[in-house]
C-alpha positions in Angstrom: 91.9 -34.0 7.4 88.7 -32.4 8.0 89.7 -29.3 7.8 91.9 -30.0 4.6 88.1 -30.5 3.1 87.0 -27.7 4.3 89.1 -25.6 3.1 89.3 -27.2 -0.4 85.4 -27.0 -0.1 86.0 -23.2 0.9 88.8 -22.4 -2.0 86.7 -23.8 -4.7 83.2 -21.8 -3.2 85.7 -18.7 -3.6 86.7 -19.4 -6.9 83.3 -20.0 -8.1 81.7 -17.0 -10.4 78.5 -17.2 -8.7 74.9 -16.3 -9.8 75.3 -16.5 -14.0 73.0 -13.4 -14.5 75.5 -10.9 -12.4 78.3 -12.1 -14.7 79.6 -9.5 -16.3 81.2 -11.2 -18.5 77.7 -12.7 -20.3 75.7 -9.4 -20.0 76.2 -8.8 -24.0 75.1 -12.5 -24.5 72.1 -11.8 -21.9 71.0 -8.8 -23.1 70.8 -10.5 -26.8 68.4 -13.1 -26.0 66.1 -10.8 -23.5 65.6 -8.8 -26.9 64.7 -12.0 -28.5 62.4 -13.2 -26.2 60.6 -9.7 -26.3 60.2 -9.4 -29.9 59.1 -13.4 -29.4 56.8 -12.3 -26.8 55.6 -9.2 -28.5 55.0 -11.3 -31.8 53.0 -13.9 -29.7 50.8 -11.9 -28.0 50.4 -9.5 -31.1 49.3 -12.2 -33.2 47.7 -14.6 -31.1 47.0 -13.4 -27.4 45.7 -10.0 -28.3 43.4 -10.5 -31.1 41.5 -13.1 -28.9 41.5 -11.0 -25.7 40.2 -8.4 -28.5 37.6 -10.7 -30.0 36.5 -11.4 -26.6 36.3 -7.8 -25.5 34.1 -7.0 -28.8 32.1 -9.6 -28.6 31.4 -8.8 -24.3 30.3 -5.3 -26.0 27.9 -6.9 -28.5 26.7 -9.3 -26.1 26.1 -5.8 -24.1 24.8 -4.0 -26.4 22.5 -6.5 -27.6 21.2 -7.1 -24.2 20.5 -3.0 -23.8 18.6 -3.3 -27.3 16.4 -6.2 -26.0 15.5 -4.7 -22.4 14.9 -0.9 -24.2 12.6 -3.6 -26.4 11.5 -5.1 -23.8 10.4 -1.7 -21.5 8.5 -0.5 -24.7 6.2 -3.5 -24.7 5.9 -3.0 -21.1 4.8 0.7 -21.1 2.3 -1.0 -24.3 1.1 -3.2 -22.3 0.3 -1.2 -19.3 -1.2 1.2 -22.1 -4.0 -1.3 -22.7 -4.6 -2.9 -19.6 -5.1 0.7 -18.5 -7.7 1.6 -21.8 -8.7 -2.0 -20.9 -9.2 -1.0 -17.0 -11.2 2.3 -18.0 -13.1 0.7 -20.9 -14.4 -2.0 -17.9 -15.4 1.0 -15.9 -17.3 2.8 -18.1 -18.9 -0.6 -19.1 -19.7 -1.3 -16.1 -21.3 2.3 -15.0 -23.3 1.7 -18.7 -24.8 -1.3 -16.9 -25.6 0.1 -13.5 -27.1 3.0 -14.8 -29.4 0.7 -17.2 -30.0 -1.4 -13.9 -30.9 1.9 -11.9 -33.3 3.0 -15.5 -35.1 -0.6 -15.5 -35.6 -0.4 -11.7 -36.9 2.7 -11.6 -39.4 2.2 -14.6 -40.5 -0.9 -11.9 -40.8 1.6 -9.3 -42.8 4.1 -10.8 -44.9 1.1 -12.1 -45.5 -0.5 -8.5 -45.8 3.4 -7.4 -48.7 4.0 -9.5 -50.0 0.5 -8.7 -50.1 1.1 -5.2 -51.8 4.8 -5.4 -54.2 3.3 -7.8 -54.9 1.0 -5.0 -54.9 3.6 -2.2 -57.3 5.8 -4.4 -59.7 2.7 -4.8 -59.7 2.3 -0.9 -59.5 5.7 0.1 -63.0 6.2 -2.1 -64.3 3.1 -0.5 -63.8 4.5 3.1 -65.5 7.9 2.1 -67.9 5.9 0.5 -68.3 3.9 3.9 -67.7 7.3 6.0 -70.6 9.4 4.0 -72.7 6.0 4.7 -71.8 6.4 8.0 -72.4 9.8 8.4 -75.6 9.7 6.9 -76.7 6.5 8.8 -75.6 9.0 12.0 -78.1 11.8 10.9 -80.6 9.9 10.6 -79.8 8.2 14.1 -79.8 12.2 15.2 -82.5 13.3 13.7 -84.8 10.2 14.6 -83.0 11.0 18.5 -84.0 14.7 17.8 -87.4 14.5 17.1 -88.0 12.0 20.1 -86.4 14.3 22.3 -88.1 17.2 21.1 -91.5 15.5 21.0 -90.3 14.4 25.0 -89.8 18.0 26.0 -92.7 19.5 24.6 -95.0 16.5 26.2 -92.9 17.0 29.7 -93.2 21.0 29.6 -97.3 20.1 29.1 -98.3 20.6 25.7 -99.1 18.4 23.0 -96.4 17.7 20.0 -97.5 17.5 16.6 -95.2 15.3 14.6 -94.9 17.5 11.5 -93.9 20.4 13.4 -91.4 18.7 15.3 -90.2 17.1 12.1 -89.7 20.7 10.3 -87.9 22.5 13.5 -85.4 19.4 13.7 -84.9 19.2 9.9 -83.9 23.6 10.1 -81.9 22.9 13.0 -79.8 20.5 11.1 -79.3 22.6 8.1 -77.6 25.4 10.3 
């Protein structure tokens, strides 16, 4: 009896028409609706799908576009701005060699002042110590020519003769001169 099955099971596998689409029998029928579902499909996307995938795509471009605008915006004030931090930059500089070449004015105007203070003050002492030297000096001639004469006056009495003070006095005083 088992086999009786099988083979019924067999028979009716045999008679079966198999896989619908490889029916030739329906390939008019088929071929109808797969040009229906196209034109379906075609209508849908068309109309619906393509418009939004467009809308999408145009509105990406603006977004893009936009976005290009605003960063060539964007660079412009950049290349502004380092503009004026660089007049800015040079504007400090020469502001501040302004003030260091006032600073170097005002001290030097001090220096010349303290200058001609202190030569002032070496021209008072330097006349005060030739004052003092030429007293000196003086003091010393006298001190020479007192030693002189008392030498002279020595000599004469220790060679025998007798000095008189005037002539001493005059052949000391023409020595001296030269």
């Amino acid at each position: 009896m088992a086999s009786n099955t099988q083979d019924a099971a067999h028979g009716a596998a045999e008679s079966a028409p198999g896989m619908p689409q490889l029916d030739f029998s329906t390939f008019g029928n088929q071929i109808f609706w797969l040009a229906i579902a196209l034109v379906a499909i075609y209508l849908i996307l068309s109309r619906v799908a393509l418009p939004r995938i467009a809308a999408v795509l145009a509105e990406r471009q603006g977004t893009i576009t936009n976005d290009l605008a605003a960063a060539e915006d964007l660079k412009a004030k950049a290349v502004e701005a380092e503009d004026a931090y660089n007049k800015a930059l040079a504007d400090a500089r020469a502001e501040a060699q302004r003030i260091a070449a006032e600073t170097r004015a005002e001290i030097q105007v001090g220096l010349d002042e303290a200058i001609a203070k202190a030569d002032e003050q070496i021209s008072a002492k330097a006349a005060e110590s030739e004052k003092a030297i030429g007293e000196i000096k003086a003091g010393a001639l006298e001190s020479v020519k007192v030693v002189a004469a008392d030498t002279a006056e020595a000599l004469v009495a220790a060679l025998g003769g007798k000095a008189d003070a005037k002539a001493v006095a005059a052949a000391v005083a023409d020595r001296m001169k030269g």
